[in-house]
C-alpha positions as CSV (number, residue, x, y, z in Angstrom):
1,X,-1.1,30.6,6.7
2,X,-1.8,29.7,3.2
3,X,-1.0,32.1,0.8
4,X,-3.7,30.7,-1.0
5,X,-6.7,33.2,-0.4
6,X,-9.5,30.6,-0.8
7,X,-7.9,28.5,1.7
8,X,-6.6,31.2,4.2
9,X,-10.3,32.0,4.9
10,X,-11.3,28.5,5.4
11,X,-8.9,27.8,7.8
12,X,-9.8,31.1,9.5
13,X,-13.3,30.0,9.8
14,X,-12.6,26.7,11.2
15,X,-9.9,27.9,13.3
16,X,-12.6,30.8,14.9
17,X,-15.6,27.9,14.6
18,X,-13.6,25.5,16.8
19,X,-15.6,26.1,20.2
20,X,-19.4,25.7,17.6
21,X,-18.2,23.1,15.8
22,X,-19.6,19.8,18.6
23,X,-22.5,21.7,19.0
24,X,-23.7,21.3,15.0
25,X,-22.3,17.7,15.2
26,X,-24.7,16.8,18.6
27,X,-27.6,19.2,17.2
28,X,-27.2,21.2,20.0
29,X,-28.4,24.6,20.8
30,X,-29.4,26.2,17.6
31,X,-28.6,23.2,15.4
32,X,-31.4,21.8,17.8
33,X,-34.1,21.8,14.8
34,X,-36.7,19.3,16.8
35,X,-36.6,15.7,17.9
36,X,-37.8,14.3,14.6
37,X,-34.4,15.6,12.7
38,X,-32.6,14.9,16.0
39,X,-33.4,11.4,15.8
40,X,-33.0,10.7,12.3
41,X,-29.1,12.6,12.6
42,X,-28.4,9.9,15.1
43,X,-29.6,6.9,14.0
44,X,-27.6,8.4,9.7
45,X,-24.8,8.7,12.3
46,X,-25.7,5.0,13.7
47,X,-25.1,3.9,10.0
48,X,-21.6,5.6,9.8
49,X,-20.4,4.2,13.0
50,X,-21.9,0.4,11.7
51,X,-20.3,1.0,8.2
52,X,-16.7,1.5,9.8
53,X,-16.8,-1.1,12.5
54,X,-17.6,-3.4,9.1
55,X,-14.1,-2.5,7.6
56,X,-12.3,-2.5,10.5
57,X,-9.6,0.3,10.0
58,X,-6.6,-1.3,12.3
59,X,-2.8,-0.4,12.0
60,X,-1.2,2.5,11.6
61,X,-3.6,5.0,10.9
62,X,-3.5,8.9,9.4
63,X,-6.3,11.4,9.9
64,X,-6.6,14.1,7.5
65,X,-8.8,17.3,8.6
66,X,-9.0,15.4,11.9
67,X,-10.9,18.2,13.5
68,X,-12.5,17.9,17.1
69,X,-11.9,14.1,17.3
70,X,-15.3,12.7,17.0
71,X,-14.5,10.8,14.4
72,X,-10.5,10.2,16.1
73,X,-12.3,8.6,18.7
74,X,-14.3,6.0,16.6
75,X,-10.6,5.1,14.9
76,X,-9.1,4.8,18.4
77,X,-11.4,1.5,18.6
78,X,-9.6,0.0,15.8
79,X,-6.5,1.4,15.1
80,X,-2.7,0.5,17.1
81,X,-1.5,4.5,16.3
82,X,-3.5,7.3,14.7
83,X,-2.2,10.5,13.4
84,X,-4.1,13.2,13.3
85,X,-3.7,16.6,11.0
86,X,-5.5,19.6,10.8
87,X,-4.3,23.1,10.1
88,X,-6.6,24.6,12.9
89,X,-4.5,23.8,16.9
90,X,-7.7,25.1,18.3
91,X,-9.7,22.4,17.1
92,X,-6.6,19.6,17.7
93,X,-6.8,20.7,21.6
94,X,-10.3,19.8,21.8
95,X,-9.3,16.5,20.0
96,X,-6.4,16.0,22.8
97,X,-9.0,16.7,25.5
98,X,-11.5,14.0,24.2
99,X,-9.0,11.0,22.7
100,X,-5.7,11.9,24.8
101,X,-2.0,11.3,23.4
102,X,-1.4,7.8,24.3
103,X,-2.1,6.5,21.1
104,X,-3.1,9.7,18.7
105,X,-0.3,11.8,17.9
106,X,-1.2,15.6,16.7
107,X,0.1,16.9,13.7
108,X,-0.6,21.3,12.7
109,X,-0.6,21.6,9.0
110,X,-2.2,22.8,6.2
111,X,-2.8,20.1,4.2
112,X,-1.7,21.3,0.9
113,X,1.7,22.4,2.8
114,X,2.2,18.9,4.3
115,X,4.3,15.3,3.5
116,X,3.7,12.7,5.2
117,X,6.7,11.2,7.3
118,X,5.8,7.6,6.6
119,X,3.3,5.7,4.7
120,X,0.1,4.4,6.8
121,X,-2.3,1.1,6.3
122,X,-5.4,3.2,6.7
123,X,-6.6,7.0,5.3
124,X,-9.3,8.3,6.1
125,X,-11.1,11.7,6.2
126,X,-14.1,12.6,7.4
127,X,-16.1,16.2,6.0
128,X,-13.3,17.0,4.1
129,X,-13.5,16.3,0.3
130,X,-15.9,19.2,0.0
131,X,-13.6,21.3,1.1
132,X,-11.2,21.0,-1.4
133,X,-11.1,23.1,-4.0
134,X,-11.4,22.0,-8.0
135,X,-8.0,23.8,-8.7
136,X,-6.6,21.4,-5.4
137,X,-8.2,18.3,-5.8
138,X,-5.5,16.6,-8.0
139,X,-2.9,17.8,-5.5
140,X,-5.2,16.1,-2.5
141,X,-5.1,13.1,-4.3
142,X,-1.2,12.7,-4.6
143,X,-1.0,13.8,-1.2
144,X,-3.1,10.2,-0.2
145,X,-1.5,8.1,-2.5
146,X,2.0,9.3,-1.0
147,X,0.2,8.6,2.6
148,X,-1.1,5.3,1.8
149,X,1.2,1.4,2.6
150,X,1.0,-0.9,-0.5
151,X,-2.6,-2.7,0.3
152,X,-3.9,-0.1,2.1
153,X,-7.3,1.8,2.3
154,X,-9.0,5.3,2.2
155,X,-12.0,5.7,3.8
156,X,-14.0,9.0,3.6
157,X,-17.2,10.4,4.5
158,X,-19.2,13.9,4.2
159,X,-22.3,15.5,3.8
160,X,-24.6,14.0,1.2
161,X,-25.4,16.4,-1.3
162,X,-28.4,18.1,-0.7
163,X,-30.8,17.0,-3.8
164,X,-30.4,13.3,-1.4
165,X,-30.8,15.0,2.1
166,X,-33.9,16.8,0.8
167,X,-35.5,13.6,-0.9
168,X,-34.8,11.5,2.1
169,X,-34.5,13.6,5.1
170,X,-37.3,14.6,7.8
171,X,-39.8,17.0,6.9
172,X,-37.8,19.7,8.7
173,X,-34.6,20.1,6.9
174,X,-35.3,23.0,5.0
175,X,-35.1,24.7,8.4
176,X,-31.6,22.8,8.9
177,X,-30.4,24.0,5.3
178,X,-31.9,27.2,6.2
179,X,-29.4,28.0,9.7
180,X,-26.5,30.3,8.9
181,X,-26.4,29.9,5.0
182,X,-26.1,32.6,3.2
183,X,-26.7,32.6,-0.5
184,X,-24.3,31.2,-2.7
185,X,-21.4,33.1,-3.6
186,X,-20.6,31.3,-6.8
187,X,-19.8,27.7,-7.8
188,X,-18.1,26.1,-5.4
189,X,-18.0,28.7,-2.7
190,X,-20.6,29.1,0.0
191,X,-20.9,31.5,2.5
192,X,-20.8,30.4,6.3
193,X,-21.8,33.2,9.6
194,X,-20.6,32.4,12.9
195,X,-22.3,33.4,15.8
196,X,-19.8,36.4,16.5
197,X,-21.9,37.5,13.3
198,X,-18.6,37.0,11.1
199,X,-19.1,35.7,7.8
200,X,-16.4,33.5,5.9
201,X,-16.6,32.2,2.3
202,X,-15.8,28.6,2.3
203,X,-15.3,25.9,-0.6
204,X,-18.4,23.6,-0.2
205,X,-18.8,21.2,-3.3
206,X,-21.3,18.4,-2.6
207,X,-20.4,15.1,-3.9
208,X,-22.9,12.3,-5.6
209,X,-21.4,8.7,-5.1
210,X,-21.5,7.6,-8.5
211,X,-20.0,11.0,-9.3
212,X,-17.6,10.2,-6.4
213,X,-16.6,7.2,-8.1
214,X,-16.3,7.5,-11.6
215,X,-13.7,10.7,-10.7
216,X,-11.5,8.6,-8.4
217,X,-12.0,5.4,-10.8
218,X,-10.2,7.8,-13.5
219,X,-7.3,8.3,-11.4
220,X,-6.2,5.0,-11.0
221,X,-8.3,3.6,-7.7
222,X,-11.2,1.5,-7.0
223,X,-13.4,2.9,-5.1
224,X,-17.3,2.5,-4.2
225,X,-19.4,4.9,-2.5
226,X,-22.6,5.3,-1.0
227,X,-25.4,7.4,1.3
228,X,-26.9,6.9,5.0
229,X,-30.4,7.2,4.7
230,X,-30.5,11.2,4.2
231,X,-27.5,12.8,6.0
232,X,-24.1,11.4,4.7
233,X,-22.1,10.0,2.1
234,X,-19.6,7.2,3.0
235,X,-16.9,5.3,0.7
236,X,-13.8,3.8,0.5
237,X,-10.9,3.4,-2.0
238,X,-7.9,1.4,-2.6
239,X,-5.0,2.1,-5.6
240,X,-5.0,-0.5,-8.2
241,X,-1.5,-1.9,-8.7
């Protein structure tokens, strides 16, 4: 466990939300908000599954914050090898279940607590970078550049921030942005309630593309970004030599 208090309770909560987690990914049971935001979730979704087969991520790839393998499994069409960390097993043995071992080795580890063995020709991350704190976010980005071949490319997505979801989303999503949040806590923190009734505080710090951008173009990589029509944000990076 981290001795990191922020992060010990975030991997707590995902460790205890591994069995809910599908369900708010397939809008299921009380994430099920109505056909209208059901539809537009999958066709947003559509758009992320169009804007990876566009790059292609083949080789050997590592998956950071890999959690139940939905996204493992869109990888798997691409990649040779895929390595997939998360500090929650729970969620990695739903991941086994769906994608298998043949090609997808499983890796528990706290991120911050973890060097990669090897260097990969593909990152990629999907719903974390919100979860890492201000104070960690340099030390995230080392820990990519030490993961990443000469040549090779990050590829992230996440939640758009919510100014975008609102402007752009169906006209139920303030019920959606309404399910198990809790007011804010303060800056970056959020509060998060499982159904068990426990409550967690989280890191949750929504990112804007061009925001996105400039931050990563000031560390030394190229990188665009860029939203589905209401529900995600989507980019990629490489390191300038």
């Amino acid at each position: 466990m981290d001795t990191d208090p922020v992060i010990a309770e975030q991997i707590a909560y995902y460790r205890a939300r591994a069995g809910e987690y599908d369900d708010w990914w397939e809008r299921r049971a009380e994430y099920d908000v109505g056909p209208e935001f059901g539809a537009a979730w999958k066709r947003d979704v559509a758009e992320l599954r169009a804007w990876l087969e566009r790059v292609e991520p083949s080789g050997d790839v590592l998956e950071l914050a890999a959690g139940t393998g939905n996204w493992t499994a869109e990888l798997a069409r691409y990649a040779d090898r895929i390595t997939a960390v998360d500090s929650s097993p729970e969620v990695l043995e739903i991941n086994r279940g769906k994608n298998g071992t043949e090609r997808v080795e499983y890796v528990v580890a706290d991120l911050f607590h973890w060097s990669p063995p090897r260097r990969y020709d593909v990152v990629f991350f999907s719903f974390w970078i919100s979860h890492v704190p201000s104070d960690r976010w340099d030390e995230f980005w080392r820990l990519v550049e030490a993961s990443l071949a000469p040549g090779g490319l990050v590829l992230f997505c996440d939640n758009a921030h919510p100014d975008h979801a609102r402007r752009h989303g169906p006209v139920d999503w303030r019920v959606v942005a309404a399910i198990h949040q809790l007011d804010d806590v303060d800056g970056e923190f959020r509060w998060r309630r499982l159904r068990s009734g426990s409550t967690f505080r989280i890191v949750k710090r929504y990112w804007r593309p061009d925001d996105l951008v400039a931050d990563l173009e000031e560390r030394g990589w190229r990188a665009q970004a860029g939203h589905t029509t209401f529900a995600f944000l989507y980019g990629e990076a490489t390191r300038r030599r």
